[in-house]
C-alpha positions as CSV (number, residue, x, y, z in Angstrom):
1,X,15.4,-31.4,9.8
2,X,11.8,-30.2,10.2
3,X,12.9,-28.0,13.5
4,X,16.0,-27.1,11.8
5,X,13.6,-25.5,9.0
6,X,11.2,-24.2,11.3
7,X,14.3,-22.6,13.4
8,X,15.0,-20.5,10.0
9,X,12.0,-20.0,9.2
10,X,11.4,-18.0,12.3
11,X,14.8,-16.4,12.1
12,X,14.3,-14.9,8.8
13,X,10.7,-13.4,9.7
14,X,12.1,-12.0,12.8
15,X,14.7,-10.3,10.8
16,X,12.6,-9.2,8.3
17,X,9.7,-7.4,10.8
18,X,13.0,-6.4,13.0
19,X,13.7,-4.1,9.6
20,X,10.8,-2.1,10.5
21,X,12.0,-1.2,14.2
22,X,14.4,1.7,13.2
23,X,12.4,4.7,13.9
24,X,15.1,7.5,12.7
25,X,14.5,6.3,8.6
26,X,11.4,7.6,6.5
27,X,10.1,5.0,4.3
28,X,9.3,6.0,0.7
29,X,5.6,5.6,-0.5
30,X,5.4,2.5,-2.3
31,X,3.2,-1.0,-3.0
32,X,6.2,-3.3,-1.0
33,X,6.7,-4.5,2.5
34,X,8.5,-1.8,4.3
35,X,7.0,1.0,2.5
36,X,4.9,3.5,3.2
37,X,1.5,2.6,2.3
38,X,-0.2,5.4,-0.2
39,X,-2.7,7.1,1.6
40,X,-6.2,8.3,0.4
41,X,-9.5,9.8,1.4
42,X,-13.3,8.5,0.6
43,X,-16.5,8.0,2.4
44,X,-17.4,4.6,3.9
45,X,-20.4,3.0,2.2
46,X,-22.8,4.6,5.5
47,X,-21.5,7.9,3.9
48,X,-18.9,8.5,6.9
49,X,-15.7,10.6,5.7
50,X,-12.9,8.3,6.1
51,X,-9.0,8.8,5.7
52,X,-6.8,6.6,6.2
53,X,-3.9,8.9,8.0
54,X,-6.6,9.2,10.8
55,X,-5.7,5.3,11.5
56,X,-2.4,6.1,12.1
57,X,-1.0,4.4,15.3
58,X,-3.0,1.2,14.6
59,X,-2.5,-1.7,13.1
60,X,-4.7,-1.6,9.6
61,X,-5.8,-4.3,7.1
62,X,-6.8,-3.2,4.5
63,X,-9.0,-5.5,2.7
64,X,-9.7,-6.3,-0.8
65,X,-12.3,-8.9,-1.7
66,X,-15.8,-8.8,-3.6
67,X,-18.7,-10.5,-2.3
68,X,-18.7,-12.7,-5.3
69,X,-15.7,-14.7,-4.3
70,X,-15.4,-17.5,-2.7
71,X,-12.1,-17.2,-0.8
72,X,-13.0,-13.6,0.2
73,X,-16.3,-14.8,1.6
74,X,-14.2,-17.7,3.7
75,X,-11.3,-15.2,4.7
76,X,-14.0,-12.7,6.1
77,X,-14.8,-15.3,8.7
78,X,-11.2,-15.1,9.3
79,X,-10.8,-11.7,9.6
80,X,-13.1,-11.6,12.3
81,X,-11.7,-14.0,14.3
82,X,-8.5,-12.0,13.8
83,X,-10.4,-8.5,15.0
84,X,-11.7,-10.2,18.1
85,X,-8.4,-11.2,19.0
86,X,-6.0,-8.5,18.6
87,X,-8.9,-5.8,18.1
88,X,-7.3,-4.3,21.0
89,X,-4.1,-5.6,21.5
90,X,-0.7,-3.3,22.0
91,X,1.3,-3.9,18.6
92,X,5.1,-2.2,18.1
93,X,4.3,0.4,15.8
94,X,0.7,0.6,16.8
95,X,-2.3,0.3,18.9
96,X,-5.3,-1.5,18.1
97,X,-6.2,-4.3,15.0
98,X,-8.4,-2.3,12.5
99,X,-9.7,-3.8,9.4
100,X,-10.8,-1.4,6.5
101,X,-12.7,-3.4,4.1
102,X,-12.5,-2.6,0.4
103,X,-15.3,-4.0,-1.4
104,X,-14.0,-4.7,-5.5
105,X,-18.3,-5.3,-6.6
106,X,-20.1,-3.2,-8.5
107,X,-23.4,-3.7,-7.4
108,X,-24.7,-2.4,-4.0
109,X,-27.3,-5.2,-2.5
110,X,-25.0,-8.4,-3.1
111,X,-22.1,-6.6,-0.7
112,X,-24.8,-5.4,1.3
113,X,-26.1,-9.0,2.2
114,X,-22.2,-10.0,1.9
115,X,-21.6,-8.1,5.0
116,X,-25.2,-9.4,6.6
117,X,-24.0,-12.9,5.9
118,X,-20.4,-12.8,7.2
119,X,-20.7,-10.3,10.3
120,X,-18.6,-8.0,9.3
121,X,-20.4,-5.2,10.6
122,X,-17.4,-4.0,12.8
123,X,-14.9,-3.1,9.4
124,X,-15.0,-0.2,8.1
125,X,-16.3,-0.4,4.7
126,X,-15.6,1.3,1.5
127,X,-16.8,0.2,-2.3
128,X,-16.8,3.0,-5.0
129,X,-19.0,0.2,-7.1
130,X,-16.0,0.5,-10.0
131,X,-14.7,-3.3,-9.3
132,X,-10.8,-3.4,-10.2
133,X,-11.4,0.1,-11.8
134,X,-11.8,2.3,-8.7
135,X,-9.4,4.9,-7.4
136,X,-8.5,3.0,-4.3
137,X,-7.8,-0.7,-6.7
138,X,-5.6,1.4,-9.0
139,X,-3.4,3.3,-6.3
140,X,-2.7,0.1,-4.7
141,X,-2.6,-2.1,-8.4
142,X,-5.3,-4.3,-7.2
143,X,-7.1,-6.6,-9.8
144,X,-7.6,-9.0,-7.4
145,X,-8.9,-9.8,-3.6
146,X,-6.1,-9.3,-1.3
147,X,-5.0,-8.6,1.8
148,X,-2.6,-5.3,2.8
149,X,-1.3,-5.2,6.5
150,X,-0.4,-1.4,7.1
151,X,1.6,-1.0,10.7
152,X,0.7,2.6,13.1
153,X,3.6,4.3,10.8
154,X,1.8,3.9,7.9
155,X,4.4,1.3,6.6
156,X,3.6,-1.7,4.6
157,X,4.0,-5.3,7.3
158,X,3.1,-7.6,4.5
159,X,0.7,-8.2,1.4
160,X,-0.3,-11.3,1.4
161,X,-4.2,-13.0,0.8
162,X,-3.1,-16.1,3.3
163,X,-4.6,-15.6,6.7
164,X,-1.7,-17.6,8.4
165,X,0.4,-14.9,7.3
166,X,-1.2,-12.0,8.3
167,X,-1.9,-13.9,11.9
168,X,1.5,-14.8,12.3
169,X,2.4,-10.8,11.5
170,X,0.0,-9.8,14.2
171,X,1.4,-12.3,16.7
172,X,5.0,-11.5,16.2
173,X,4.3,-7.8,16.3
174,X,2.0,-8.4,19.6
175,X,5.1,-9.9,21.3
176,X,7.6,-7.4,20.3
């Protein structure tokens, strides 16, 4: 029963990312799997111009967490495993693992040490210090940390705060 379950369990994922291997469709901009992902342009908190189009042919998380939650604080440890392991793999759809990190706090030292702390010196990061009231939160309706996996079309993977998920996204689109 259990590899029954697990048989269409995989079946059903594979479908679901085989959606995204049609090439010849244009994906509307939207917030759900499969569409494109809205696009915007800020400076990184070292003051670097960033856009997000200029990631396009890599795979891109985009991160949202605050440096005053817990699970954020766990998953970053996560996420870094996740960049050292498919930093530079071949994906379909893209080229490299890139995680752009979107900071929700509104104060500048506690993110600061955040990113000491959890070595995440190799995001990118971005944090307009507005919380869930930035630009960036409202184009993508985020109130909370959570995790966006953007493919190198610029199309929405998955949205999803579980790091299983995102890992098992990467992996499937690794072996493709």
């Amino acid at each position: 029963m259990k590899q029954l379950k697990l048989i269409l369990a995989t079946i059903t994922v594979g479908l679901f990312f085989l959606s995204f291997i049609n090439d010849n469709q244009t994906a509307e901009v939207g917030l759900d799997a499969g569409n494109k992902a809205p696009v915007f342009k800020t400076e990184l908190i070292d003051d670097t111009p960033f856009n997000l189009d200029d990631l396009e042919g890599k795979m891109v998380l985009l991160n949202f967490w605050a440096s005053y939650d817990s699970q954020s604080r766990m998953n970053n440890y996560y996420l870094n495993q996740l960049l050292t392991e498919y930093g530079n793999e071949g994906f379909h759809n893209g080229e490299e693992f890139v995680v752009v990190s979107i900071s929700l706090d509104r104060f500048k030292a506690p993110l600061k040490l955040a990113i000491e702390q959890d070595e995440t010196m190799k995001f990118l990061h971005i944090c307009d210090f507005k919380g869930a009231n930035g630009s960036i939160s409202k184009m993508y309706n985020i109130n909370n940390p959570v995790n966006i996996l953007i493919d190198g079309e610029g199309r929405i993977v998955n949205k999803d705060v579980e790091y299983s998920t995102i890992e098992r996204s990467l992996a499937f689109l690794a072996a493709i």
